[in-house]
Each structure stands twice: as structure tokens, then as C-alpha cells.
DODO-113633 format. One record per residue (C-alpha): residue number from 1; x, y, z. Coordinates in Angstrom, 2 decimals. Example, Ala and Ser with C-alpha at 12.3 -4.5 7.8 and 13.67 -1.06 7.14 Angstrom:
BEGIN
<pt 1, <12.30, -4.50, 7.80>> <pt 2, <13.67, -1.06, 7.14>> 
This chain:
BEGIN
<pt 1, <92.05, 92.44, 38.93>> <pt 2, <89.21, 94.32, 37.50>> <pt 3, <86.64, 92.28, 36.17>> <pt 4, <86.74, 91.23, 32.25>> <pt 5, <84.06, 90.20, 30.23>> <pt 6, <85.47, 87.81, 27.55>> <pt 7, <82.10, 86.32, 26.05>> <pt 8, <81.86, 88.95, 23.59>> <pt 9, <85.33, 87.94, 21.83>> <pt 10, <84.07, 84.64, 21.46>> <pt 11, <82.94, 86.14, 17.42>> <pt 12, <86.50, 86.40, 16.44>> <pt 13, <86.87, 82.48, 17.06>> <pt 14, <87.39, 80.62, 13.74>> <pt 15, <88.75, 77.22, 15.09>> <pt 16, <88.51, 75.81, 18.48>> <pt 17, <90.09, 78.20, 20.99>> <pt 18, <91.00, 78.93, 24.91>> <pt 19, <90.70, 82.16, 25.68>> <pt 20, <91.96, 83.37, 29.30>> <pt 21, <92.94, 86.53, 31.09>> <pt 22, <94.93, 86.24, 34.41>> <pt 23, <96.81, 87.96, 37.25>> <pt 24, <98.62, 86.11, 40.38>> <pt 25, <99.74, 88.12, 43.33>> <pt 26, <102.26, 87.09, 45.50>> <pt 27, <103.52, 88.53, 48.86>> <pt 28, <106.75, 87.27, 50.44>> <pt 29, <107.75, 88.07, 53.59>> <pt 30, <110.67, 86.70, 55.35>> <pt 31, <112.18, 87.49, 59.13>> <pt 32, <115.45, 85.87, 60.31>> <pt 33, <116.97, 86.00, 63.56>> <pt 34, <114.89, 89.37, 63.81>> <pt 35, <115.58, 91.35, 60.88>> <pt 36, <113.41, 91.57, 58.36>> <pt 37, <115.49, 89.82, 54.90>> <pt 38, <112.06, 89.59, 52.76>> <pt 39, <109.48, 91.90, 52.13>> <pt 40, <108.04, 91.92, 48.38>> <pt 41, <105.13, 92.23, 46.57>> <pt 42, <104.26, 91.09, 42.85>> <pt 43, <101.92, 90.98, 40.40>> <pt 44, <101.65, 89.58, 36.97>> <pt 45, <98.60, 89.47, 34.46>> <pt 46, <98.29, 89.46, 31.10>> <pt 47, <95.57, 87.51, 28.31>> <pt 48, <96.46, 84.12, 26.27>> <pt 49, <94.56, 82.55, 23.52>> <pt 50, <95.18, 78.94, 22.46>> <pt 51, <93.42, 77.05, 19.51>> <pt 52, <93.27, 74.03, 17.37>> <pt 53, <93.62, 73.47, 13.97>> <pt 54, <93.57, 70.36, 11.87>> <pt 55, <95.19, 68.79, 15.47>> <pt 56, <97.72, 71.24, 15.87>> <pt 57, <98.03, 73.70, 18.52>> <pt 58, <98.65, 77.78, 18.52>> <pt 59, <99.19, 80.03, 21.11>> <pt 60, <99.81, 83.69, 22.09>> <pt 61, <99.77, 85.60, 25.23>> <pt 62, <100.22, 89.31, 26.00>> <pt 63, <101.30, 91.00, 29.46>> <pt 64, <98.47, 93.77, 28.66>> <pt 65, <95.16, 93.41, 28.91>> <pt 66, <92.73, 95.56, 26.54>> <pt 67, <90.66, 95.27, 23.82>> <pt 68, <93.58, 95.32, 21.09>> <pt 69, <95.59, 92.66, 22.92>> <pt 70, <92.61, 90.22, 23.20>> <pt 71, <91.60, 90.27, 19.41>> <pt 72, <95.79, 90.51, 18.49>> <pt 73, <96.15, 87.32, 20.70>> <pt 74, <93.05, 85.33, 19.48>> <pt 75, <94.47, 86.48, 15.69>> <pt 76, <97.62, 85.73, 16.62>> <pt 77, <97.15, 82.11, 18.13>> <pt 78, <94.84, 81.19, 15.34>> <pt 79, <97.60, 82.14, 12.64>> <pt 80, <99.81, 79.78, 14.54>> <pt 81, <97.79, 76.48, 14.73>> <pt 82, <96.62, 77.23, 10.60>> <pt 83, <100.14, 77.57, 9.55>> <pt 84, <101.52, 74.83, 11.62>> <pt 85, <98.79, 72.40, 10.52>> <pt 86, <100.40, 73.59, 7.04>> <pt 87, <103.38, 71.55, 7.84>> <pt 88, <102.06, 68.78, 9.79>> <pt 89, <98.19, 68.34, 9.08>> <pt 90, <96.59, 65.93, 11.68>> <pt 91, <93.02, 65.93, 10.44>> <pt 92, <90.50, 64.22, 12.02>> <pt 93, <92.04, 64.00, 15.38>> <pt 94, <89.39, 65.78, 17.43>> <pt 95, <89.07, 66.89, 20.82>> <pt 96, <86.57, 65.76, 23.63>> <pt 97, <84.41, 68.28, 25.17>> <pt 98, <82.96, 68.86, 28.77>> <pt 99, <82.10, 72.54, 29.21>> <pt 100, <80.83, 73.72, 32.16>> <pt 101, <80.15, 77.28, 33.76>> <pt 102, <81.51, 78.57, 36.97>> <pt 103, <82.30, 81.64, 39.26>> <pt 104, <84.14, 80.51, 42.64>> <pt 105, <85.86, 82.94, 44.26>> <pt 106, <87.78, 82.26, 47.77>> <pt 107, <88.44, 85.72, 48.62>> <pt 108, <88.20, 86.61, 52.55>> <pt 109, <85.45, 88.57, 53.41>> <pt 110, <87.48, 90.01, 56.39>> <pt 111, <89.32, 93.58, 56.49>> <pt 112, <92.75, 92.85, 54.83>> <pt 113, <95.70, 93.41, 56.94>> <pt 114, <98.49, 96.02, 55.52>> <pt 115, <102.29, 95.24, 54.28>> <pt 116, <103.40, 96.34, 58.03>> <pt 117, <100.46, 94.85, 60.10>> <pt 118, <101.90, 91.42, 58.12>> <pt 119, <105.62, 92.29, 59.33>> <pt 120, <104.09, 92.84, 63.14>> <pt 121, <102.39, 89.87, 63.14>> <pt 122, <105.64, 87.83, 61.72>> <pt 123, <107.94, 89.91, 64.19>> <pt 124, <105.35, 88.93, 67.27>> <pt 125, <106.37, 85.18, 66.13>> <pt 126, <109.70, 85.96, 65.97>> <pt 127, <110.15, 87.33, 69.35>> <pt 128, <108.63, 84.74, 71.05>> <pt 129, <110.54, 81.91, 69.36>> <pt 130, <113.91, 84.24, 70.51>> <pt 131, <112.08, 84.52, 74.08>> <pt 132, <110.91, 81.09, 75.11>> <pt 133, <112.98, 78.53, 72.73>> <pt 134, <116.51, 78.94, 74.71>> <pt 135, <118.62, 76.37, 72.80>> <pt 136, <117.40, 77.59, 69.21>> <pt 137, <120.67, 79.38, 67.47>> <pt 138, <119.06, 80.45, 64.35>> <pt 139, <115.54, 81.24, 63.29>> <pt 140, <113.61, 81.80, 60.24>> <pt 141, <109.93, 82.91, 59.45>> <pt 142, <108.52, 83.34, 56.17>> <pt 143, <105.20, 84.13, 54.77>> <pt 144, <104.43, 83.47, 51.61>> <pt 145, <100.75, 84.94, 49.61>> <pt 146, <99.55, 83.53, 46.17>> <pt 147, <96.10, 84.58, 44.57>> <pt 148, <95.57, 83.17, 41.14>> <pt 149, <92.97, 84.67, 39.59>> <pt 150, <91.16, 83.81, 35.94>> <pt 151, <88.69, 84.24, 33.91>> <pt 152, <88.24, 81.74, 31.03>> <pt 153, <85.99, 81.50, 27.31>> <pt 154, <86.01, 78.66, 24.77>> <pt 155, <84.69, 78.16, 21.56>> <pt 156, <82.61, 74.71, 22.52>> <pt 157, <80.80, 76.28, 25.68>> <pt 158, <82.82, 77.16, 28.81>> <pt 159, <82.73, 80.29, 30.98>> <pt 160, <84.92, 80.05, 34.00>> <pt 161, <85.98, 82.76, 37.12>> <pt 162, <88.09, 81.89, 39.84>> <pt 163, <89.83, 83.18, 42.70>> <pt 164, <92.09, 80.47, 44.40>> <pt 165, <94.17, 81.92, 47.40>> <pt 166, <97.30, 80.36, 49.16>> <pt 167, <99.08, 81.47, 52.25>> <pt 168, <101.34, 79.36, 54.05>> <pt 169, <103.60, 80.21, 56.86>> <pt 170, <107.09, 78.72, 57.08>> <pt 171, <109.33, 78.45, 60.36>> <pt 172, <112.81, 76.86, 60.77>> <pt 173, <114.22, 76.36, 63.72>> <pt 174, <117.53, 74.87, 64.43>> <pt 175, <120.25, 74.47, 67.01>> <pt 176, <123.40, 72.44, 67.80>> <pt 177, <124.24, 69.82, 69.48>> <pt 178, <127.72, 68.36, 70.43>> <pt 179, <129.39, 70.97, 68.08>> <pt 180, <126.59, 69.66, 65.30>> <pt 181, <124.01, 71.92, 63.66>> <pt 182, <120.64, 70.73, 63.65>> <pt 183, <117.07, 72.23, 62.00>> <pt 184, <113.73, 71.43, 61.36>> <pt 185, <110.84, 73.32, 59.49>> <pt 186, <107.03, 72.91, 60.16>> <pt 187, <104.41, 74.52, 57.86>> <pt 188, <101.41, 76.60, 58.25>> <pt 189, <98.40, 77.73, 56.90>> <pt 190, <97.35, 76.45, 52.70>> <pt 191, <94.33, 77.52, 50.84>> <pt 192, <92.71, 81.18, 51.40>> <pt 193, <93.75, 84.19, 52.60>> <pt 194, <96.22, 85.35, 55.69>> <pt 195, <92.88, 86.83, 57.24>> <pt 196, <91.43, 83.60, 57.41>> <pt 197, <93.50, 81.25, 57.99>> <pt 198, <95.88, 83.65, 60.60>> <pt 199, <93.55, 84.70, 63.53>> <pt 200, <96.60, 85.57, 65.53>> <pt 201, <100.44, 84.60, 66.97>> <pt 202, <98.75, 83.36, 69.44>> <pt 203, <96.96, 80.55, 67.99>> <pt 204, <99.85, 79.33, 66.91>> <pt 205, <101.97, 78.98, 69.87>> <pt 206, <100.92, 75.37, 70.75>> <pt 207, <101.87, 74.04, 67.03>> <pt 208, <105.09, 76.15, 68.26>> <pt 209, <105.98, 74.36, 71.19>> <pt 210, <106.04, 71.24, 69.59>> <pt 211, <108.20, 72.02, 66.57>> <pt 212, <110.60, 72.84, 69.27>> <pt 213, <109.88, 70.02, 71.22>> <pt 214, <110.98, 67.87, 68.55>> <pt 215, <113.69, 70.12, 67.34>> <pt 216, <115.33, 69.26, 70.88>> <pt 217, <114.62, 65.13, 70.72>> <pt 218, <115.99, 65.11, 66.90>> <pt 219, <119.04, 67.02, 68.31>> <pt 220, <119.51, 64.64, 71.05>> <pt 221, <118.61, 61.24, 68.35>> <pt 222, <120.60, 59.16, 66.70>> <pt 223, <120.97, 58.16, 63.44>> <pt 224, <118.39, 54.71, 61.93>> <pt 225, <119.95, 51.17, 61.04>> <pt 226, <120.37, 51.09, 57.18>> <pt 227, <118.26, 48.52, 55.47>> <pt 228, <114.70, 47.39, 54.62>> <pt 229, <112.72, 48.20, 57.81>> <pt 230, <108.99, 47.95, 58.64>> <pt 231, <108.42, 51.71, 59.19>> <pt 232, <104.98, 53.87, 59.79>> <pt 233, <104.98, 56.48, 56.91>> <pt 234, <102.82, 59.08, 58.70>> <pt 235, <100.37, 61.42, 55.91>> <pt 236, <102.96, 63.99, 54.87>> <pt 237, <105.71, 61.22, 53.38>> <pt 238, <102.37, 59.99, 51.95>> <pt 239, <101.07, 62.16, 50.43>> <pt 240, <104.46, 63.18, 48.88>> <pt 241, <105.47, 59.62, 47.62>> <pt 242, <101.93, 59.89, 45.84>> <pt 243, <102.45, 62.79, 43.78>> <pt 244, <106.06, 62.47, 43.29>> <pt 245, <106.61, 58.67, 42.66>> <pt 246, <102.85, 57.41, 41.67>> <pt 247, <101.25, 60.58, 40.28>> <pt 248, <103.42, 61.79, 38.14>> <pt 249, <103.85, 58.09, 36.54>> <pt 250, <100.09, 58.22, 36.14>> <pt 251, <99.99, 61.65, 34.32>> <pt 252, <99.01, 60.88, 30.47>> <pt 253, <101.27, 63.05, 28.60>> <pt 254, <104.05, 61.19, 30.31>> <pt 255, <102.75, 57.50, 30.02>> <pt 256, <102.48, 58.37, 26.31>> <pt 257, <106.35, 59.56, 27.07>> <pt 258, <107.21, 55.92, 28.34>> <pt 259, <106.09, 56.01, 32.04>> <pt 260, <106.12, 52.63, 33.68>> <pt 261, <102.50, 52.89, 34.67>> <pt 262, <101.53, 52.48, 30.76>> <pt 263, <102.15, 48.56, 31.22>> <pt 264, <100.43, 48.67, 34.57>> <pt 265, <96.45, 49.39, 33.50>> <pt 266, <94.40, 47.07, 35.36>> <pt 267, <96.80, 45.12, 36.71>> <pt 268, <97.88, 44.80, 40.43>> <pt 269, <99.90, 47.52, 42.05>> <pt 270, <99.85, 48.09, 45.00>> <pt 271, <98.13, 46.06, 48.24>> <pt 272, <94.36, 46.06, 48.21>> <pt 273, <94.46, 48.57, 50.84>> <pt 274, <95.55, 51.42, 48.06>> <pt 275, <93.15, 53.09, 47.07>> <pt 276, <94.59, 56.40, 45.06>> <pt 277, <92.98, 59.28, 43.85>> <pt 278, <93.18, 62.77, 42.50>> <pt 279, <90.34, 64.90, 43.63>> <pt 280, <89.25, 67.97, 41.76>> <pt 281, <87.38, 70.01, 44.44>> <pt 282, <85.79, 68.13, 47.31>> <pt 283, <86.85, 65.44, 48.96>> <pt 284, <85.39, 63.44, 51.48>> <pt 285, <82.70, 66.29, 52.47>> <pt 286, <85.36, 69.50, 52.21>> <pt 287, <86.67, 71.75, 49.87>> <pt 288, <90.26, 70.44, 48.99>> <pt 289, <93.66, 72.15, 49.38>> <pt 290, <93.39, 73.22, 45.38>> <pt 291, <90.20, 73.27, 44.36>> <pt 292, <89.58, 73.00, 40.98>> <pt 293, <86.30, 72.86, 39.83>> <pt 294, <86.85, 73.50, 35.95>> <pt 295, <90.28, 73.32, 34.30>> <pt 296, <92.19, 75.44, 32.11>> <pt 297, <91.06, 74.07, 28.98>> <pt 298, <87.66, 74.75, 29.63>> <pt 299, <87.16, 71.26, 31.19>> <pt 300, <84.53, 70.31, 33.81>> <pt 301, <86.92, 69.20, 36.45>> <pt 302, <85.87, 65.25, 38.22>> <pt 303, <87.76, 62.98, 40.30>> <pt 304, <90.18, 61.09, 38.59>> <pt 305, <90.53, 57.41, 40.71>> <pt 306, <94.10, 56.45, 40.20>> <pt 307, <94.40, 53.19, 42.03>> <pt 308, <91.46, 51.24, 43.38>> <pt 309, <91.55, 48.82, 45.70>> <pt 310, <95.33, 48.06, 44.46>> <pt 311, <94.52, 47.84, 40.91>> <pt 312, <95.41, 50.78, 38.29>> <pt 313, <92.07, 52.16, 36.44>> <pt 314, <93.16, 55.58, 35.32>> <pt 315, <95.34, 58.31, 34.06>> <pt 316, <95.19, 61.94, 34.52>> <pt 317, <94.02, 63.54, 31.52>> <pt 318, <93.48, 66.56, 29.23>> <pt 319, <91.56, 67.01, 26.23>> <pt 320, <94.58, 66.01, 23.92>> <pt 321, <95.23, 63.03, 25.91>> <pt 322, <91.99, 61.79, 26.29>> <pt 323, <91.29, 61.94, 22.57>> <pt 324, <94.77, 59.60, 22.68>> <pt 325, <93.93, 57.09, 24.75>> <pt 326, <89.98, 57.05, 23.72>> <pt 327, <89.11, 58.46, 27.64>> <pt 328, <87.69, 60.62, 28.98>> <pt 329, <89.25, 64.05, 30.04>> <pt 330, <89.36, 64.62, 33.89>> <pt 331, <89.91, 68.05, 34.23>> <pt 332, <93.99, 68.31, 34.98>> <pt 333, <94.74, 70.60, 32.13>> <pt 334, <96.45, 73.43, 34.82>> <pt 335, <98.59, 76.93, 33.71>> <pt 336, <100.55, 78.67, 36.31>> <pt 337, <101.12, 81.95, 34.39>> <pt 338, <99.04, 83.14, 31.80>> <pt 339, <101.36, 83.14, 29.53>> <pt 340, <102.01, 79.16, 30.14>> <pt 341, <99.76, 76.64, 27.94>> <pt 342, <98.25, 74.48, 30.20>> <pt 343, <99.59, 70.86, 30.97>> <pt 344, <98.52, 67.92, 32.65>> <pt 345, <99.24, 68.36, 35.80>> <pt 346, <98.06, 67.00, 39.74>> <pt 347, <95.35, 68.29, 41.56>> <pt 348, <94.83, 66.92, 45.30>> <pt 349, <96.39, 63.54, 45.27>> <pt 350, <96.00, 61.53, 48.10>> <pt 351, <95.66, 57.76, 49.60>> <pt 352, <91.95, 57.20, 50.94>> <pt 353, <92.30, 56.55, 55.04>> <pt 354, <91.77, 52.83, 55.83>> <pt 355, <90.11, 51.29, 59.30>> <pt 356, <93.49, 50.88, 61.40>> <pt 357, <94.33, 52.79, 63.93>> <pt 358, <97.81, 54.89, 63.99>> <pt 359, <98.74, 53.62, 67.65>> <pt 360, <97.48, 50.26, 66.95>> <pt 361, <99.85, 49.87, 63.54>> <pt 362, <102.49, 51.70, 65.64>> <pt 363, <101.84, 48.92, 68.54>> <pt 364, <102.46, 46.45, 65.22>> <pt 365, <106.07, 46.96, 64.91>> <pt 366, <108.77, 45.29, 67.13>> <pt 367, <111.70, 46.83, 65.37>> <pt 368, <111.65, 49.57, 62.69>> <pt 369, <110.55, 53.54, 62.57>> <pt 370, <108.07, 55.63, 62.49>> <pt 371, <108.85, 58.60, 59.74>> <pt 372, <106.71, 61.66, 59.47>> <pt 373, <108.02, 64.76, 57.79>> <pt 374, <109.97, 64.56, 54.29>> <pt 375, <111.92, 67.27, 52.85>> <pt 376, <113.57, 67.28, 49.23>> <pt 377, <113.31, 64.48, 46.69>> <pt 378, <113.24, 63.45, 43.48>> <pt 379, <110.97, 60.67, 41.83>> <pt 380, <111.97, 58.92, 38.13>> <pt 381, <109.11, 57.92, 35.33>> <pt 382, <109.85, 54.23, 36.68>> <pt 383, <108.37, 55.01, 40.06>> <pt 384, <111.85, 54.54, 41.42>> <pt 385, <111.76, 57.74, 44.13>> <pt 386, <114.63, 58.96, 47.07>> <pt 387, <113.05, 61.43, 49.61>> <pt 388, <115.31, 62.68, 52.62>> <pt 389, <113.33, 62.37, 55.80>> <pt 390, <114.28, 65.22, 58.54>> <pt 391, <111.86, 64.02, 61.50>> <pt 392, <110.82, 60.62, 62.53>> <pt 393, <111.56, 58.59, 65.47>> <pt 394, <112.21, 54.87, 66.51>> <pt 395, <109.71, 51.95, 67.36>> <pt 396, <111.68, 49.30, 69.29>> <pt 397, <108.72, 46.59, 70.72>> <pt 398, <105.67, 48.60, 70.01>> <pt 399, <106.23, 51.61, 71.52>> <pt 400, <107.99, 55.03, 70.07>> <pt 401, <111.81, 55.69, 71.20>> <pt 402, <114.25, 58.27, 70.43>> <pt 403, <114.28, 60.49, 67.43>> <pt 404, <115.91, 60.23, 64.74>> <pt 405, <118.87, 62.57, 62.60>> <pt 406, <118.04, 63.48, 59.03>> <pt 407, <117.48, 60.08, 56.84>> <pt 408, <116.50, 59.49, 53.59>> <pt 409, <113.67, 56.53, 52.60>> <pt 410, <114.37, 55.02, 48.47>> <pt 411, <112.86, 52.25, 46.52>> <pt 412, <110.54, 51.34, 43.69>> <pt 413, <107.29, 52.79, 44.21>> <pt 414, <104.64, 49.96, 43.20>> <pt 415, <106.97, 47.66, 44.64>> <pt 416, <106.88, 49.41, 47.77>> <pt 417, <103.04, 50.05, 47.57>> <pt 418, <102.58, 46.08, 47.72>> <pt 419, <104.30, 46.06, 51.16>> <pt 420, <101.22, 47.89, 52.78>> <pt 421, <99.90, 46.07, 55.48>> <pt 422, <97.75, 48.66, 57.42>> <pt 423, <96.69, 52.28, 56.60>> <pt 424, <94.93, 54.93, 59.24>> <pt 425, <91.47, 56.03, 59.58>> <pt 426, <92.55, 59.20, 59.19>> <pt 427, <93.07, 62.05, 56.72>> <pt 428, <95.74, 65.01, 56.79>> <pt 429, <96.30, 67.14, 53.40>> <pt 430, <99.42, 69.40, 52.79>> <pt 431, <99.61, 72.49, 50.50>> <pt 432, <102.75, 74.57, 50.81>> <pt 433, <104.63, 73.21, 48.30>> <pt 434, <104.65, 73.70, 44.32>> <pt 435, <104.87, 71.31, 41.67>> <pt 436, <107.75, 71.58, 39.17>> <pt 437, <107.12, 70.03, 36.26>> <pt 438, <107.96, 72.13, 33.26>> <pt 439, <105.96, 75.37, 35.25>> <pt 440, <105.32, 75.30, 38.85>> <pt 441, <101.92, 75.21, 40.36>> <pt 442, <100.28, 74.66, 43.87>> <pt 443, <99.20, 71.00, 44.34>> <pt 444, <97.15, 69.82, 47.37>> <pt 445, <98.44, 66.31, 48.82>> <pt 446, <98.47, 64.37, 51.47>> <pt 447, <96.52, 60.65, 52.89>> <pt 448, <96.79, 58.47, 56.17>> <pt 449, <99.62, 57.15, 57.68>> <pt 450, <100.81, 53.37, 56.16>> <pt 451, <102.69, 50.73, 57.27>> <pt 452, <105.45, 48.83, 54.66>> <pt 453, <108.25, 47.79, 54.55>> <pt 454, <110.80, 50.43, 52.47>> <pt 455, <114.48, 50.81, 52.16>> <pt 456, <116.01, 53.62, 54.84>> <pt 457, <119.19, 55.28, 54.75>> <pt 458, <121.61, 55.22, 57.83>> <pt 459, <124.82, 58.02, 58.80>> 
């Protein structure tokens, strides 16, 4: 995108106003069983405005971006707020402020590969999965690019750039077994660019092997005992039952909506050993999977501790909800498009690592399972969550036995969160997936491995 200078439009601003110009860029690539099914490029940019009048909100947004389109949207979204405070005037509620200034850009610094050198690369991966992995029936390989970049003005001080890049690499293997089909993904890659994260097939081959690997045991596994079981969740079930079922409860536009975790404030939760937070940009000494140093509303971005030490301190906030709840805004106002109004949304959630060991807490358990790679679920304002599980494997007197077919883990989260007995000293984030709610939008997550007790599905 070509750079924009917005700090001279910040004249025509008669009430408090956003002002932000955007463009993502995606790249999808996709290769199964060695033809190439995906192959598209995208872009989309365009300039928003969004302002504040007497406590009501108006917004605009135009796909072009030029001098005329950034003074029709600023006129446009102020004529909105004034003649919707018209009808419903909310004087005196006023917003928080926390401006900040920023320019953080994440672009590689490397020679950028072409559309085809990106298909060779994929196709080298393909042809050794088809050459070396002899009971795999079906294969799929697909690369997926996001840059979102933004530049952002607003009336009470902030100046923003960013460049935030994603590239993740998806494989799917699966093969059959006793006249059943079987599969299992594994995920590459997460924030930057293909250049940097992708040095090449090569470096990949070992992460290969063992997707297959465990392909093979899952194929040859048998399906867990139904029931409540004491069961290892290692960091990618997680970090996914703490954005689905805790995070989300903890957002503030939806505890003012009726989530359970508006009766919970500073009460007990979860075991002492919880401690849950949603980092902004660093976290424990690195950049995270999302980094985002100042929000969409202009906000200076800081880490919002969710759970500490069992007990609930805080929700996630914007500027609207903070005023609410007489907080302080955290920084998780987010827009995927620029032609979305930003929302409350995640960040990098994850569980803080503990002092156990993962060997030791598998050691722990005489009879139950250790579960380690989710796939779809859904989560409920109540915390009540079902995930389906696609690759774990027994524990039958300490030690870890066969694998396990596709399961599914379901409870209550904060009940389930008091059954921790032991979390890991160690730390592992995801960041292929996007978060849904109401717009999607990259989210970071991820913790240690924990041992509870949780409900598991059976055949």
C-alpha cells in the first residue's frame, strides 16, 4: 500500500473520531494429491471514519482511497453519530483516552519469492509426502498469506502504522485402515512472512515425519472409555479452551450481554495454578503471535490479566466498555476489514506455564489420556464448551500407550478449570486459526500443558 499521510485531515474533525485507511493481502495456495486446486491472490483496501457524538456512534467507509473519499467519509460518519444522537441523546457518557504513537512494521527484509517459486516450493512438499509416506491415500497442502496493513488518526492524540504478516502452512494427511478412513492435519508457520518463516522443504521434513508417524499409530488406535477421566491437555487444547470457553466469556461487550463471567469478578475460578492472560505484544521476553501494540480505536494496547492465581480480576475492554464498567480500556478494540468497526475482540490469550514437568504429570496418571491436538468446536456465553479432539493417546500406569481415534472433550469451563492439579513449565503459542465472532480476525493462543479431570467422548 502506498504510504498515506492522514494527520492533515485531522481539521475536518468536529466530534471525536477514528480515522483509518487499510489494505489486507491474502495469498492462497492449495495442492492436493499433486494438482494444484488453489492458487489466488487478493487484495482489499479502502478508508473508514468512525466518531462520537453525544454517546452515539457513526461510521462510514469507502473501498477508494483519495482525498475526496477521506473528507466524504469523515463528513459522512460525523452526519451519522449527530443525527443519531438526535434520536437517542446519551450526553455525558464520555470516552476514556490512552493515545499513543507507533510505526511497527513486520515486513521481511528478504527477496520475496514469486506466485510460481510458492507453487515449487508447495509441489517439493508434495512429492515427498507421495514419495516416502507409503500408506497415505490422500494428501493436502495449503498455504495461506495475510498482511494487514493500517494506518490510523484520532481526534484525542493517536498516530498508528502497522504491518502485521501471517503465513501458515497447512498439511493433511490421511489413510485407511481396516476399510476405515483416517486423517490428521498439523500446522505450520504464524506471524511474518513466507520468506522468513519458510527457509526451505527441507526444514520441514522432520516435523513431517512425525505427522505421519502419528497418522499411522491413530490409524492403528482405538477409540477412549467415555466418562470423566484425568487427562493431560497438552498447549494447543489449551490454548483453544482459553479463547473459546474463558475468553470470550471475559470479553466486555458480552458480559454486559449476560456472560457468566459478570457474576464471577473476584471470586474463585479456577485452581490457584490459573493464571490467564491476554497479552498485547510481548510476552514473556518475545514478540507474540499477534502483536498489537496500539488498537483500532486509537488505544495504547497493555496486557489485560484475565485470571490470577485462580481468581477473576479483569475483562477485555474498549473505550465504550471501559467507560461502562468505570475501567480502564486495554487495547482489544480490533477491525478485520476496513470497512468493519472495531470490536472487542482477543489478542494472544494464553495460560502462564507452571513448575511441573510434562513427563512428570504424565508419570501422575494411572488411568486416563493424554490429548494434544483439537479440531472444531464451539464454546456458549456460560463457559459450557465441546471441542472434538483428532490426536491424543492413552496413559495406562504412568506411561503413554496406544493412540487414540477422533474424540471429543465437553464440560463447564470454570468448573473444569478447578480440576487443575499440575500445569508445565513450558510455553507453546498457536496462530493459524481466525476468530469468528461477528468478523474474523487472527488471534494468537496457546499455554502449557494441564492436568484435570474433564468429560471425554467414546465411539
Amino acid at each position: 500500500m502506498k504510504p498515506v499521510e492522514l494527520g492533515s485531515y485531522t481539521e475536518l474533525f468536529s466530534e471525536y473520531t477514528e480515522l483509518r485507511v487499510q489494505e489486507n493481502r491474502t495469498l492462497n495456495i492449495a495442492i492436493v494429491d499433486g494438482d494444484v486446486m488453489g492458487n489466488s491472490r487478493a487484495t482489499g483496501s479502502g478508508v473508514s471514519a468512525r466518531t462520537f457524538s453525544k454517546g452515539i456512534w457513526g461510521f462510514a467507509s469507502n473501498p477508494i482511497i483519495d482525498d475526496e473519499s477521506i473528507r466524504n467519509v469523515i463528513r459522512a460518519a460525523t452526519r451519522n453519530s449527530q443525527f443519531l444522537a438526535g434520536k437517542e441523546n446519551r450526553a455525558g457518557y464520555i470516552l476514556p483516552s490512552s493515545p499513543g504513537r507507533s510505526s511497527e512494521d513486520f515486513s521481511t527484509k528478504k527477496i520475496r519469492l514469486t506466485q510460481k517459486e510458492l507453487i515449487e516450493f508447495m509441489m517439493e512438499i508434495d512429492g515427498r509426502i507421495e514419495s516416502k509416506f507409503s500408506r497415505v491415500v490422500s494428501r493436502t497442502s495449503a498455504f495461506q498469506l495475510l498482511d494487514m496493513e493500517k494506518y490510523l488518526v484520532t481526534s484525542d492524540g493517536s498516530s498508528v502504522y502497522s504491518m502485521i504478516p501471517r503465513s501458515v502452512l497447512y498439511i493433511s494427511l490421511s489413510t485407511e485402515y481396516k476399510g476405515e478412513s483416517v486423517e490428521l492435519f498439523d500446522v505450520y508457520g504464524g506471524m511474518g512472512q513466507f520468506e522468513d518463516l519458510f527457509s526451505t522443504p527441507e526444514a520441514l521434513f522432520d516435523k513431517m515425519d512425525e505427522h505421519y508417524e502419528h497418522l499411522i499409530r491413530k490409524a492403528e488406535g482405538v477409540y477412549p472409555d467415555s466418562g470423566i477421566k484425568d487427562c493431560i491437555l497438552d498447549a494447543d487444547l489449551a490454548g483453544i479452551l482459553s479463547h473459546e470457553a474463558i475468553g470470550h466469556t471475559t470479553e466486555a461487550d458480552l458480559v454486559r450481554g449476560g456472560s457468566v463471567a459478570g457474576d464471577y469478578m473476584d471470586q474463585q475460578v479456577a485452581s490457584p495454578l490459573v493464571t490467564l492472560v491476554d497479552f498485547a505484544s510481548r510476552a514473556l521476553g518475545e514478540i507474540c503471535p499477534v502483536p498489537v501494540f496500539i488498537d483500532d480505536e486509537g488505544t495504547v494496547a497493555e496486557d489485560a490479566v484475565i485470571i490470577e492465581n485462580g481468581i477473576l480480576k479483569r475483562y477485555m475492554h474498549n473505550k465504550e466498555s471501559a467507560a461502562s464498567f468505570n475501567a480502564r480500556p486495554t487495547g482489544n478494540a480490533r477491525a478485520y476489514r476496513f470497512s468493519d468497526e472495531p470490536i472487542i475482540r482477543m489478542r494472544n490469550t494464553v495460560l502462564l506455564p507452571g513448575k511441573s514437568k510434562l513427563e512428570d504429570m504424565i508419570a501422575s496418571v494411572d488411568n486416563g489420556y493424554y490429548l494434544m491436538k483439537p479440531s472444531n468446536g464451539e464454546a456458549d456465553t456460560t463457559s459450557e464448551f465441546m471441542f472434538g479432539v483428532v490426536q491424543g493417546y492413552e496413559i495406562r500406569k504412568g506411561r503413554l500407550g496406544r493412540a487414540i481415534r477422533d474424540t471429543t472433550i465437553s464440560g463447564v469451563a470454570f468448573d473444569m478449570l478447578k480440576t487443575i492439579t499440575a500445569v508445565s513449565d513450558d510455553i507453546k503459542w498457536t496462530n493459524g486459526g481466525m476468530c469468528g465472532k461477528k468478523q474474523p480476525i487472527p488471534v494468537g493462543m496457546g499455554g502449557p500443558a494441564v492436568k484435570c479431570r474433564i468429560n471425554i467422548g467414546g465411539k
